[in-house]
N, CA, C and O atoms as a GROMACS GRO file, in nm:
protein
  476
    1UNK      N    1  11.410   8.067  20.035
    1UNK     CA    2  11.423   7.923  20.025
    1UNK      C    3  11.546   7.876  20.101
    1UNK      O    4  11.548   7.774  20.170
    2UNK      N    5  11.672   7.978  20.079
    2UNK     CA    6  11.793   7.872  20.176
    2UNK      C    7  11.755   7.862  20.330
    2UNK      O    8  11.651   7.911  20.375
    3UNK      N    9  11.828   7.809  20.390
    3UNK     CA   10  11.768   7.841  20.571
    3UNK      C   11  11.667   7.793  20.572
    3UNK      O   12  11.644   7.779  20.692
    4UNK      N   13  11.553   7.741  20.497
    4UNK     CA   14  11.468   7.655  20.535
    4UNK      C   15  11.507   7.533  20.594
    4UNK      O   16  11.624   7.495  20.587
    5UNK      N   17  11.411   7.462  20.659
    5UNK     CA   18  11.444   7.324  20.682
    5UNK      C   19  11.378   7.228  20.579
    5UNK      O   20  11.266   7.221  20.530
    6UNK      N   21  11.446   7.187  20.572
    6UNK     CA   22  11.385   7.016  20.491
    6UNK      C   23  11.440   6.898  20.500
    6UNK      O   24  11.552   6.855  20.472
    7UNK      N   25  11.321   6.841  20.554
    7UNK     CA   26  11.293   6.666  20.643
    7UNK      C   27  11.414   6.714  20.750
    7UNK      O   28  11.522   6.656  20.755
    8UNK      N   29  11.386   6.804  20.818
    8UNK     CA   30  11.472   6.808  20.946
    8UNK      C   31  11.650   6.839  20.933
    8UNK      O   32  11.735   6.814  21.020
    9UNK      N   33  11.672   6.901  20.793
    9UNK     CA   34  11.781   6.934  20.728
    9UNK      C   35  11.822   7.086  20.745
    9UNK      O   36  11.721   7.140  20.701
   10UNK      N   37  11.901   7.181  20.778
   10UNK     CA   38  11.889   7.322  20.730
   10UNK      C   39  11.996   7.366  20.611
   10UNK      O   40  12.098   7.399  20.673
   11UNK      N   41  12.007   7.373  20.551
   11UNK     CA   42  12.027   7.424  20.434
   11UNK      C   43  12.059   7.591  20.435
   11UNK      O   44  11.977   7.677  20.468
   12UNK      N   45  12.184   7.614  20.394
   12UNK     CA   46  12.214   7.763  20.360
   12UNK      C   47  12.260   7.790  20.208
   12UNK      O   48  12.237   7.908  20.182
   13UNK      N   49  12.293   7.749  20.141
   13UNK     CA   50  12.373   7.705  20.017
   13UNK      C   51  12.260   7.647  19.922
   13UNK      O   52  12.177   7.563  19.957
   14UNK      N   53  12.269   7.707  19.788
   14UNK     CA   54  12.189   7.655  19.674
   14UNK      C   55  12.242   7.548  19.668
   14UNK      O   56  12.155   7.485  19.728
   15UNK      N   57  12.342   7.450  19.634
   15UNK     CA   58  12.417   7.386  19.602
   15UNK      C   59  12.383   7.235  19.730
   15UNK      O   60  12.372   7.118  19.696
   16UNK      N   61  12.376   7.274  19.831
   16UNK     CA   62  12.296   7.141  19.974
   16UNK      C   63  12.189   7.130  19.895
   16UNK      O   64  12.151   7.017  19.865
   17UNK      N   65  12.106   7.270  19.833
   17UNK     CA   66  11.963   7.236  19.821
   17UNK      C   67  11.985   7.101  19.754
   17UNK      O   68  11.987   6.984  19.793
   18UNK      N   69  12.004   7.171  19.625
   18UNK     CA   70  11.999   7.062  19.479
   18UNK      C   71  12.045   6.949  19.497
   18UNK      O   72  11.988   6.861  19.432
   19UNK      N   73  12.182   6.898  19.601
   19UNK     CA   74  12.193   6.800  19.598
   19UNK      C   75  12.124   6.693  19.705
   19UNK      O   76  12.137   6.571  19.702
   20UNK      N   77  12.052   6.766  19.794
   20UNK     CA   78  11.963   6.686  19.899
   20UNK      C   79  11.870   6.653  19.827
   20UNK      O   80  11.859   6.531  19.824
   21UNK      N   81  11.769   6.726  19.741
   21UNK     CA   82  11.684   6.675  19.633
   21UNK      C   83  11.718   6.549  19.498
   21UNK      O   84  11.641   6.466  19.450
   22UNK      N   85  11.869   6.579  19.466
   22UNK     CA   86  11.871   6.493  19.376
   22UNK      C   87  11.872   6.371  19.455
   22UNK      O   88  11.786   6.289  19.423
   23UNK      N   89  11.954   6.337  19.555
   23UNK     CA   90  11.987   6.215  19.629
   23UNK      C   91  11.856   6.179  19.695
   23UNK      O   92  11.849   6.058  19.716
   24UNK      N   93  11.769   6.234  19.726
   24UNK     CA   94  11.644   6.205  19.777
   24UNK      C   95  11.580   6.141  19.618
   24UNK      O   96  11.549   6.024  19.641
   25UNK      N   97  11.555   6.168  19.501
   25UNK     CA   98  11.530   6.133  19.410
   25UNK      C   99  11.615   5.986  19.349
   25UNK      O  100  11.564   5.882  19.307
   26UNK      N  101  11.718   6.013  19.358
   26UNK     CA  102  11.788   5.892  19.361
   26UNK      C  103  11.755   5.734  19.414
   26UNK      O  104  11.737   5.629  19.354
   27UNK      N  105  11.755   5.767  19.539
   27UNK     CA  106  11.673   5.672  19.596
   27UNK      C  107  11.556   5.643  19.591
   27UNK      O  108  11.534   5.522  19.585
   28UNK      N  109  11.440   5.732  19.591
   28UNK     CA  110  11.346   5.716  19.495
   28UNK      C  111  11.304   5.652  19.408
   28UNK      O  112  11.192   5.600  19.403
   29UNK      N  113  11.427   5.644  19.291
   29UNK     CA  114  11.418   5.560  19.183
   29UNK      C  115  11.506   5.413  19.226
   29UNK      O  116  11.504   5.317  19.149
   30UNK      N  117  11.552   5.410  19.308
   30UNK     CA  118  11.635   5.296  19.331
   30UNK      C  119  11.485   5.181  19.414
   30UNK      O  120  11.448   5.066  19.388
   31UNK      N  121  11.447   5.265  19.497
   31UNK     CA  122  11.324   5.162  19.577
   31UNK      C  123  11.289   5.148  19.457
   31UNK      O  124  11.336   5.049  19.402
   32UNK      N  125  11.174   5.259  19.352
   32UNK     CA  126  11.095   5.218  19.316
   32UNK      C  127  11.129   5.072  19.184
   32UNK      O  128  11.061   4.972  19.157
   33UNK      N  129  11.265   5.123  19.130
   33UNK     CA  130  11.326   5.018  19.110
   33UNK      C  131  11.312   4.852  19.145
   33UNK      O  132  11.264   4.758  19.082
   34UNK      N  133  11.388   4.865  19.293
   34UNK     CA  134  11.358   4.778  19.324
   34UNK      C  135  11.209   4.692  19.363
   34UNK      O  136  11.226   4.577  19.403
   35UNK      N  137  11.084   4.734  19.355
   35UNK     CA  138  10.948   4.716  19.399
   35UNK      C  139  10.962   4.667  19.244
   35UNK      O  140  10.958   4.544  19.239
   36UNK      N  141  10.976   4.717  19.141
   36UNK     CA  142  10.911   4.660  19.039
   36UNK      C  143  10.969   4.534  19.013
   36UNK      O  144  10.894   4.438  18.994
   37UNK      N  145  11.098   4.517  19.011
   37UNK     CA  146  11.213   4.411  18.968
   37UNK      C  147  11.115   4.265  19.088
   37UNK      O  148  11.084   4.151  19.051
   38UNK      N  149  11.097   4.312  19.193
   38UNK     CA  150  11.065   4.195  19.263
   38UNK      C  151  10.889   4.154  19.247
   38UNK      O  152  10.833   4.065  19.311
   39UNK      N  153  10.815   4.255  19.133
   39UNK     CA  154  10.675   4.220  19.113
   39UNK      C  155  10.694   4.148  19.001
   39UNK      O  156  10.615   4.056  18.978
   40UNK      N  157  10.803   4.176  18.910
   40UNK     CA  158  10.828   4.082  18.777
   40UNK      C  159  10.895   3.977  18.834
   40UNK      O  160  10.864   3.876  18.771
   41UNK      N  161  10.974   3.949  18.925
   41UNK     CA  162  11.008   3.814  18.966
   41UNK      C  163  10.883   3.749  19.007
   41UNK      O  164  10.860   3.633  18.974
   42UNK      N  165  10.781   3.836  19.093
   42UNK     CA  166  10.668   3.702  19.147
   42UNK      C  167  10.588   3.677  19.031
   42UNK      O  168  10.559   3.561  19.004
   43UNK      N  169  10.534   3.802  18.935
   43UNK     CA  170  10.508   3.779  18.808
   43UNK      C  171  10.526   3.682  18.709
   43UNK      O  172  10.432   3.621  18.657
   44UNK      N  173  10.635   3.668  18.683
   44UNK     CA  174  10.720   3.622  18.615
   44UNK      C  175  10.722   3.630  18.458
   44UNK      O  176  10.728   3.548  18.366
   45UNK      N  177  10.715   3.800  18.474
   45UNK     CA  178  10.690   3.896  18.366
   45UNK      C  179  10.864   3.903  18.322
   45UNK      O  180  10.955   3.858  18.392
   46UNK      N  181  10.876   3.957  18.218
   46UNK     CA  182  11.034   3.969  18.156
   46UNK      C  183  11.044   4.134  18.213
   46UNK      O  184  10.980   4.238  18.224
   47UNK      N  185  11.157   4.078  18.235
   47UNK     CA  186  11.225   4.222  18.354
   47UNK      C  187  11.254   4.362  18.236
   47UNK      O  188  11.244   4.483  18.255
   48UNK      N  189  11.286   4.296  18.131
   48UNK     CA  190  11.341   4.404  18.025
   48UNK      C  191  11.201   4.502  17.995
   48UNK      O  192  11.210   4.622  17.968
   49UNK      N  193  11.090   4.439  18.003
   49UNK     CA  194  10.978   4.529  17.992
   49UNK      C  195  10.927   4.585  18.093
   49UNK      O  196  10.886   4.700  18.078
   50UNK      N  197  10.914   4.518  18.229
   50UNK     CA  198  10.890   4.596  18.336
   50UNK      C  199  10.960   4.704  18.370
   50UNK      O  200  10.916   4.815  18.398
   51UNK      N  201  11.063   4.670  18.368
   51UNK     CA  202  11.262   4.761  18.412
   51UNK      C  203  11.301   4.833  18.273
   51UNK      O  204  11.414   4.878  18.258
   52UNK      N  205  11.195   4.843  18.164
   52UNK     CA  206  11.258   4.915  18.035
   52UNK      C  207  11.368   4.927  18.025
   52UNK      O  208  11.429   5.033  18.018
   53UNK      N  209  11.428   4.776  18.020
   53UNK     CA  210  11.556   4.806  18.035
   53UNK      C  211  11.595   4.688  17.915
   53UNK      O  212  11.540   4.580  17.896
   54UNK      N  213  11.738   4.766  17.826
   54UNK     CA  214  11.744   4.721  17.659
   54UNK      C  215  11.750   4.574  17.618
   54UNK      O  216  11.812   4.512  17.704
   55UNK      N  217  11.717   4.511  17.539
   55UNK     CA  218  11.748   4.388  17.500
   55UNK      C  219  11.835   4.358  17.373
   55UNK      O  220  11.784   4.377  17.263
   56UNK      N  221  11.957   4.313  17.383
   56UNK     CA  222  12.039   4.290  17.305
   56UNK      C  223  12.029   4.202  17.269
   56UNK      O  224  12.038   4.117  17.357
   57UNK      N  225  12.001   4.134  17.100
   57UNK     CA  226  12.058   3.979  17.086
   57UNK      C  227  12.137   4.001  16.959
   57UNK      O  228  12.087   4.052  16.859
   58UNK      N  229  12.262   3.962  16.969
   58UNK     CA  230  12.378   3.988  16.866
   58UNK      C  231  12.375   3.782  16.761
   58UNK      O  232  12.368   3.673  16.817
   59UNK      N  233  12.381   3.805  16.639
   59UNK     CA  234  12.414   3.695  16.542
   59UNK      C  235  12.484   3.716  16.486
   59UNK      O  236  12.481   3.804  16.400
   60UNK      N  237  12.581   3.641  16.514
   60UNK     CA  238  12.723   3.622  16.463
   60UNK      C  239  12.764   3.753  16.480
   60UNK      O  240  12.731   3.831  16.569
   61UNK      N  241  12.840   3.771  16.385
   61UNK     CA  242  12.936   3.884  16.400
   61UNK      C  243  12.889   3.992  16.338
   61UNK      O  244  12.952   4.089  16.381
   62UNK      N  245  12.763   4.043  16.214
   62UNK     CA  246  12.741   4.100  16.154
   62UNK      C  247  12.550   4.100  16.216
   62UNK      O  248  12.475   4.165  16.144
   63UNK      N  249  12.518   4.065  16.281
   63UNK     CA  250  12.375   4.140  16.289
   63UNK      C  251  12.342   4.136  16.440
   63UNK      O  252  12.346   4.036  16.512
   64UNK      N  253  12.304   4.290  16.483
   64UNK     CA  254  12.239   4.278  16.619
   64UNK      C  255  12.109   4.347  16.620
   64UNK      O  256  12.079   4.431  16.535
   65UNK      N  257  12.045   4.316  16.703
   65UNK     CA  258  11.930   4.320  16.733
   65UNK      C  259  11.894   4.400  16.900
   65UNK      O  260  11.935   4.366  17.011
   66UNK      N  261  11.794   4.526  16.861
   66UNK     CA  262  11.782   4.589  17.002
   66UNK      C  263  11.673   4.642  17.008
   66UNK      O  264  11.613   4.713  16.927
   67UNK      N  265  11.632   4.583  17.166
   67UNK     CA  266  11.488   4.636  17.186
   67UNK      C  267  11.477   4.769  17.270
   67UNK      O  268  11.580   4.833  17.254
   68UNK      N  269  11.411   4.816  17.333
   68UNK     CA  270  11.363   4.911  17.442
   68UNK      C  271  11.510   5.065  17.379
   68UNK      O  272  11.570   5.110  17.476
   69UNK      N  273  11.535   5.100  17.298
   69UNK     CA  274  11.605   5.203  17.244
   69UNK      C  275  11.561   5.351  17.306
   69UNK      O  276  11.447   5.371  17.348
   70UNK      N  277  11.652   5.437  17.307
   70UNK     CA  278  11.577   5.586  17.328
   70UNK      C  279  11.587   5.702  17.231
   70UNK      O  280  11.552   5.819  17.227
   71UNK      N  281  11.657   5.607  17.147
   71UNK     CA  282  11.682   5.695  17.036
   71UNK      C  283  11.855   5.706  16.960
   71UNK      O  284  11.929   5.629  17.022
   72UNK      N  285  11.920   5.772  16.860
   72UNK     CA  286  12.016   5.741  16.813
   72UNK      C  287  12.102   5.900  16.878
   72UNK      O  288  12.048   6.007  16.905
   73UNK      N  289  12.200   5.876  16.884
   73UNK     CA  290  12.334   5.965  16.974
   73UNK      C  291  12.436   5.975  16.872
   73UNK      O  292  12.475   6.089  16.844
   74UNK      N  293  12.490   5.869  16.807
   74UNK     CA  294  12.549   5.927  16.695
   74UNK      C  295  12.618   5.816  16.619
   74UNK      O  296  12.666   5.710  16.657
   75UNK      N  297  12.606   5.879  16.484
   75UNK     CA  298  12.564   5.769  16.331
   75UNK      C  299  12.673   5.794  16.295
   75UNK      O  300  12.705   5.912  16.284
   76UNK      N  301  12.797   5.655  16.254
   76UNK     CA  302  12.872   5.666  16.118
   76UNK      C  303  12.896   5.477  16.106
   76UNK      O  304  12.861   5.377  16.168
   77UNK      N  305  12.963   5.508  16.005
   77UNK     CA  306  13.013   5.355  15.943
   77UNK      C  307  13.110   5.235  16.032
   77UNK      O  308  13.127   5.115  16.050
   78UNK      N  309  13.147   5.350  16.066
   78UNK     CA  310  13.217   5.285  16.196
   78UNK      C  311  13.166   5.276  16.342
   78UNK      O  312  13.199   5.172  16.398
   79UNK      N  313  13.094   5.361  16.415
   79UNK     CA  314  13.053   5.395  16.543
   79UNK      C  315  12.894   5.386  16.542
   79UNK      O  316  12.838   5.415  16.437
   80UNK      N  317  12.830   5.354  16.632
   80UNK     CA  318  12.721   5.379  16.668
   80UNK      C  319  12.684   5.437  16.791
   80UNK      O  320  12.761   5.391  16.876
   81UNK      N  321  12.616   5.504  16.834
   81UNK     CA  322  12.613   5.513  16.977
   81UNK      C  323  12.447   5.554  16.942
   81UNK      O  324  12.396   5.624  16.854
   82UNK      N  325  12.377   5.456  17.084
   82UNK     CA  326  12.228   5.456  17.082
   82UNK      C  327  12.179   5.476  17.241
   82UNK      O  328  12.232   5.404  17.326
   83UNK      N  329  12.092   5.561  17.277
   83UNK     CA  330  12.035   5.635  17.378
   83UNK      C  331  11.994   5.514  17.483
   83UNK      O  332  11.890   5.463  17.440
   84UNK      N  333  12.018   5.478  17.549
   84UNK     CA  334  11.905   5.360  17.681
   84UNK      C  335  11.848   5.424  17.763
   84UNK      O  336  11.905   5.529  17.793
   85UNK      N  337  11.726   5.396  17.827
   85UNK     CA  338  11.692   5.414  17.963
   85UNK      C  339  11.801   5.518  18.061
   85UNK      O  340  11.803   5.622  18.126
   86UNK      N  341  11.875   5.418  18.023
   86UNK     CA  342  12.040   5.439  18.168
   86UNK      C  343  12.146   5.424  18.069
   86UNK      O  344  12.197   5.325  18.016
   87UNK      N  345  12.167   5.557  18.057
   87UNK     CA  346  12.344   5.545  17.978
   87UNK      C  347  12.306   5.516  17.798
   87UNK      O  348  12.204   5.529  17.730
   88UNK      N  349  12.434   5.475  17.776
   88UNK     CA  350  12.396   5.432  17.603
   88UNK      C  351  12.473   5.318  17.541
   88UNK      O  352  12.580   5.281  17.590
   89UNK      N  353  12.426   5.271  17.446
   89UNK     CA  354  12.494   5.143  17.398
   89UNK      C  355  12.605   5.222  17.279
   89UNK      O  356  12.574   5.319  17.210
   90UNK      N  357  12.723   5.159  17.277
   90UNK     CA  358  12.818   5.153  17.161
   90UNK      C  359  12.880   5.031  17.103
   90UNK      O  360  12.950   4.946  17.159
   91UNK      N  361  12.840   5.040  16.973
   91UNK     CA  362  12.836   4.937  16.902
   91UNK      C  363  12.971   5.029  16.782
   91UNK      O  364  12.952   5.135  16.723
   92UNK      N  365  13.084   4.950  16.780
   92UNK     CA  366  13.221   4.972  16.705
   92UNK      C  367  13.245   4.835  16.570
   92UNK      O  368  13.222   4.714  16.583
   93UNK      N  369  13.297   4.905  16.450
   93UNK     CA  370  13.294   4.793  16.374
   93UNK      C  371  13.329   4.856  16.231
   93UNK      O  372  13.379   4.966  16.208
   94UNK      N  373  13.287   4.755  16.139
   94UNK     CA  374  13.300   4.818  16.011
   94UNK      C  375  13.144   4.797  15.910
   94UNK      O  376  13.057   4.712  15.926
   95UNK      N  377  13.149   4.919  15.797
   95UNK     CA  378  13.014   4.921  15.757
   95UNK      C  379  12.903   4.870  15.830
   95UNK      O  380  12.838   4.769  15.802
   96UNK      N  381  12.879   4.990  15.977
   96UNK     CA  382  12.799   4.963  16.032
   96UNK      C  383  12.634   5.027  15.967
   96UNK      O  384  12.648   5.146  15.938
   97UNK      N  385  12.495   4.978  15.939
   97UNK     CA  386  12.406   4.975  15.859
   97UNK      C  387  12.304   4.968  15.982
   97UNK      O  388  12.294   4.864  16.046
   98UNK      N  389  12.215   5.097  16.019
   98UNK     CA  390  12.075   5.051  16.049
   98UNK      C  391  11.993   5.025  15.942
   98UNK      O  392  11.954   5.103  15.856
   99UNK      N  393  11.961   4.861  15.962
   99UNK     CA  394  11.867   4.803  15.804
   99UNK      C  395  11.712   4.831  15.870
   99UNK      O  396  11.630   4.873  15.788
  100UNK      N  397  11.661   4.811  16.019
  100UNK     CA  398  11.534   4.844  16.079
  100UNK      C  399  11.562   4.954  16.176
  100UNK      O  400  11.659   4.962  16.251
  101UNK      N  401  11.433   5.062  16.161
  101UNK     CA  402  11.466   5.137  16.260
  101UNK      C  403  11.289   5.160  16.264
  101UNK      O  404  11.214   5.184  16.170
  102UNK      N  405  11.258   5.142  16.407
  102UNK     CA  406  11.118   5.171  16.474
  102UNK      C  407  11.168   5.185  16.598
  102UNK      O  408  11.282   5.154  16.631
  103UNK      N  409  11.050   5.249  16.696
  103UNK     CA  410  11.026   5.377  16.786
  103UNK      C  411  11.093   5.300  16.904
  103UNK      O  412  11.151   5.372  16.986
  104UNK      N  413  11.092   5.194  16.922
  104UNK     CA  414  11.208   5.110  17.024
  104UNK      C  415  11.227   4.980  17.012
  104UNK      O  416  11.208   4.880  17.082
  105UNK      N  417  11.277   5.008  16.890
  105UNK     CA  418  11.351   4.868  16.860
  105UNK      C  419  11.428   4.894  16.671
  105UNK      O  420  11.363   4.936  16.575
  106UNK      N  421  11.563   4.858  16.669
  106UNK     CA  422  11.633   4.802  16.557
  106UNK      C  423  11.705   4.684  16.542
  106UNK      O  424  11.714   4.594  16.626
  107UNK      N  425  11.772   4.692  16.398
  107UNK     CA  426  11.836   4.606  16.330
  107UNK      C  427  11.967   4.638  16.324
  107UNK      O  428  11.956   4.756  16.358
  108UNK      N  429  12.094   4.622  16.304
  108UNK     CA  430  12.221   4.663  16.223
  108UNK      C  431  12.285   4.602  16.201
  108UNK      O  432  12.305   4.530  16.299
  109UNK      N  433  12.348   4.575  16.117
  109UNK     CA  434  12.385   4.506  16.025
  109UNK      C  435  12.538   4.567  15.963
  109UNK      O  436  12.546   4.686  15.931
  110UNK      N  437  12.649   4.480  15.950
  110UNK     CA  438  12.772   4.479  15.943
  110UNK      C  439  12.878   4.432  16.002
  110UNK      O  440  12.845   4.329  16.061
  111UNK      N  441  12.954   4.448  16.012
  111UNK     CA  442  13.074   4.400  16.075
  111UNK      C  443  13.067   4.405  16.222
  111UNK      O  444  13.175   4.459  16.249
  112UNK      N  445  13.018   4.386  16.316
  112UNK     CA  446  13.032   4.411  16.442
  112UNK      C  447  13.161   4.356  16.576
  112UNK      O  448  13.170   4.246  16.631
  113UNK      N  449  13.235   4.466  16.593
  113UNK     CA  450  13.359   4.444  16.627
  113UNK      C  451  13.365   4.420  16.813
  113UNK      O  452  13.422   4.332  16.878
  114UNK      N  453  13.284   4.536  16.858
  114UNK     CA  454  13.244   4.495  17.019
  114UNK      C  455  13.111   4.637  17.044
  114UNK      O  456  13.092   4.738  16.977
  115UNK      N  457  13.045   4.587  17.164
  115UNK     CA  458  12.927   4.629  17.187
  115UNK      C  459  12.966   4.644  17.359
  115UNK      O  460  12.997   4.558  17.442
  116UNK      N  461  12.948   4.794  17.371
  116UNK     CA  462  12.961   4.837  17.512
  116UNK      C  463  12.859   4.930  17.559
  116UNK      O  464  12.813   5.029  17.501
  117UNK      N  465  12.824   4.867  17.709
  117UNK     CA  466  12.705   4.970  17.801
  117UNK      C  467  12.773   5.075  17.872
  117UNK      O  468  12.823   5.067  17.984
  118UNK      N  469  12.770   5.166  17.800
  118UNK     CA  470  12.829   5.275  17.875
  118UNK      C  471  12.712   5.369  18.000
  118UNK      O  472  12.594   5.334  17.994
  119UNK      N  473  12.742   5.468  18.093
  119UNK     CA  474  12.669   5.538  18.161
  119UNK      C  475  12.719   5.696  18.077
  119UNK      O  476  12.670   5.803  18.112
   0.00000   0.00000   0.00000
């Protein structure tokens, strides 16, 4: 496999391989990305479902609300951290409470101090 060519590339090193593939993949997802984002604009479909990408709506200070989830990363009273698409949400505070939990989408409930999109 090293010393092959690929797309007109030669390659000696495991390490070119993997990263000519990931970056070829990369972009990949970035077009295909972009193709969808501009079929929900002519659409005028909601991007968060096309782009599975999360929907936050926070009330007041004690209840937020989240759609498109990937799952939970890690649970206490204080911290939350919840899985996205891309990266993960952290939600910091006091007596923090998942009151709904379904397959992509919750509730929580408590003190909510700040809410960050991390990668």
């Amino acid at each position: 496999m090293y010393g092959e060519a690929l797309s007109g590339i030669y390659c000696l090193e495991e390490s070119c391989f993997y990263n000519i593939c990931s970056d070829r993949g990369r972009r990949m997802d970035k077009k295909r990305e972009s193709i969808s984002k501009a079929v929900a604009d002519f659409l005028e479909i909601p991007k968060d479902i096309v782009l599975d990408l999360p929907k936050v709506t926070i009330v007041g200070q004690n209840e937020l609300y989240l759609d498109n989830h990937k799952g939970i990363i890690e649970y206490s009273l204080n911290r939350l951290r919840i899985n996205l698409s891309r990266g993960f949400l952290e939600i910091e505070g006091r007596g923090l409470e998942i009151s709904i939990l379904m397959p992509d989408e919750m509730k929580i409930i408590g003190e909510i101090r700040s809410v960050k999109f991390l990668d």
